[in-house]
N, C-alpha and C positions, 0 to 999 in steps of 0.2 A: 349437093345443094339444089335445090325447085326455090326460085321464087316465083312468087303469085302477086297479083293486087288482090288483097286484103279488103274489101269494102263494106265494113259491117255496121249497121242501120246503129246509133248509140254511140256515137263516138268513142274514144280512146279506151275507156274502161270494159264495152262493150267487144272489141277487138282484143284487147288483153285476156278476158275473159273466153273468148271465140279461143283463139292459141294455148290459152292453158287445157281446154275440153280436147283440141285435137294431139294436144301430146297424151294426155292423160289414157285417149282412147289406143294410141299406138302403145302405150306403155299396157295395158292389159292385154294383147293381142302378145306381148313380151313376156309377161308371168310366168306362165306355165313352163316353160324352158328355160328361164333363169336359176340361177344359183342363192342369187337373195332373197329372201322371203318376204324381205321391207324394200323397196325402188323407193322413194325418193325422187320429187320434183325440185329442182335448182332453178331458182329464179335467175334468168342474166338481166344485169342492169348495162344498160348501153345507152350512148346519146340517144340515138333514136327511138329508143322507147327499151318497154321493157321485155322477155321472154322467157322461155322456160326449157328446160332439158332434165333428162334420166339416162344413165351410165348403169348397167346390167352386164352381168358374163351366161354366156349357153352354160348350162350342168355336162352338155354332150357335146361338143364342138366334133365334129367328122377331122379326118385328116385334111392337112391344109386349108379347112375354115377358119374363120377369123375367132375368136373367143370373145371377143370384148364387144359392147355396143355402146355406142352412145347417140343419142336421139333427142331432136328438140327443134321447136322454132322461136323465132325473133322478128324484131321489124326494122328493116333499114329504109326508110324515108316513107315511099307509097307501098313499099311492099311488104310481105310477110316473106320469111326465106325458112324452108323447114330445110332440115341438115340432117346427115347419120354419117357418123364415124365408124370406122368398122376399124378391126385391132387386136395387134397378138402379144404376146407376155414381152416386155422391154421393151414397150412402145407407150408405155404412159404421157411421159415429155411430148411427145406427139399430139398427143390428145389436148394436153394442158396449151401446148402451142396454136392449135385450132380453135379452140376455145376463147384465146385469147384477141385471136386475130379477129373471130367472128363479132366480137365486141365492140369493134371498130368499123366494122362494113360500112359503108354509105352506097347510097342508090343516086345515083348523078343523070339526071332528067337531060336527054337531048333538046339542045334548041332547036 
């Protein structure tokens, strides 16, 4: 997980917009070594706002690389938080747990 400050001129739809391009751009940088032919962006709906993610498998995973990806960002309060999961066959629940969790993040501003 990287979070940043997010601060894009346009407010809210303006920064949803900014996070749907930067996944989208890591998601083609992903094609070419993937297994799917169609990726698929997931929108997460979270209090904090909204974000997006794409889950892809390597065609060639090397011995002991990971096989699975999954890759996105979201917004917990001021920030923008990009994420990649990385993951091996019987590790699904995992994913779906991370996932779950990231849904819920909050960013708690120091007094």
């Amino acid at each position: 997980m990287t979070p940043a400050w997010e601060e894009v001129p346009g407010g809210p739809a303006a920064e949803e917009r900014s996070m749907r391009e930067q996944v989208e751009k890591y998601l083609e940088g992903v094609k070419p070594g993937a297994v799917e032919k169609q990726i698929d962006l997931v929108r997460i709906e979270s209090p904090p706002g909204p974000g997006f993610y794409f889950s892809a498998t390597d065609q060639a995973p090397r011995p002991g690389d990971y096989k699975f990806l999954t890759h996105g960002m979201f917004k917990a309060g001021g920030l923008a938080v990009s994420f990649t999961i990385l993951s091996r066959d019987g590790q699904a629940q995992i994913v779906r747990d991370v996932l779950a969790m990231l849904k819920t993040a909050k960013h708690i501003a120091k007094q």
